[in-house]
Structures are given as C-alpha cells and as structure tokens.
C-alpha angles and dihedrals in degrees: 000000000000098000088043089052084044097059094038096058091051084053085064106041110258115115116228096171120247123000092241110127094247111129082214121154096285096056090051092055103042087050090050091051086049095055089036093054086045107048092244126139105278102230101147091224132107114235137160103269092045086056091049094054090053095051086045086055108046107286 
C-alpha cells in the first residue's frame, strides 16, 4: 500500500521521494501536505481510505 500511496501522491502533485515502498520521511510528510490541503485528519500514515481519496481525486 505504501508504494501505491507513493505513486499516487506524485500523480498529484505532491513529492513523496522515490516510489519505493519505504514510509520514509518524505512520504510522511507528503502524505501530511495532502490531508492538510484537504481538510483531512493529518496522521502522516498511509491507509486504505487515504489511498481511495486520492484515486477519487485524480491519483
């Protein structure tokens, strides 16, 4: 799921590092920026229903 969250995240703009599958600092914080500019719960962490809004959204 991490590498999924990963690419989705570069899809939208927001840069998590590589797409490796590593839930490294980058990807916190991408994921962080993404909630935030959402008005989503700001967690840090990759889950199911994070991954769905972006897919929902365009990534």
């Amino acid at each position: 799921m991490v590498a999924d969250t990963q690419a989705s995240l570069l899809r939208l703009g927001y840069n998590p590092g590589p797409v490796d599958g590593v839930m490294g600092p980058g990807t916190r914080q991408a994921i962080s920026n993404y909630q935030y500019a959402w008005g989503l719960p700001v967690t840090g962490s990759p889950s199911p229903q994070l991954l769905d809004h972006m897919r929902r959204h365009g990534g």
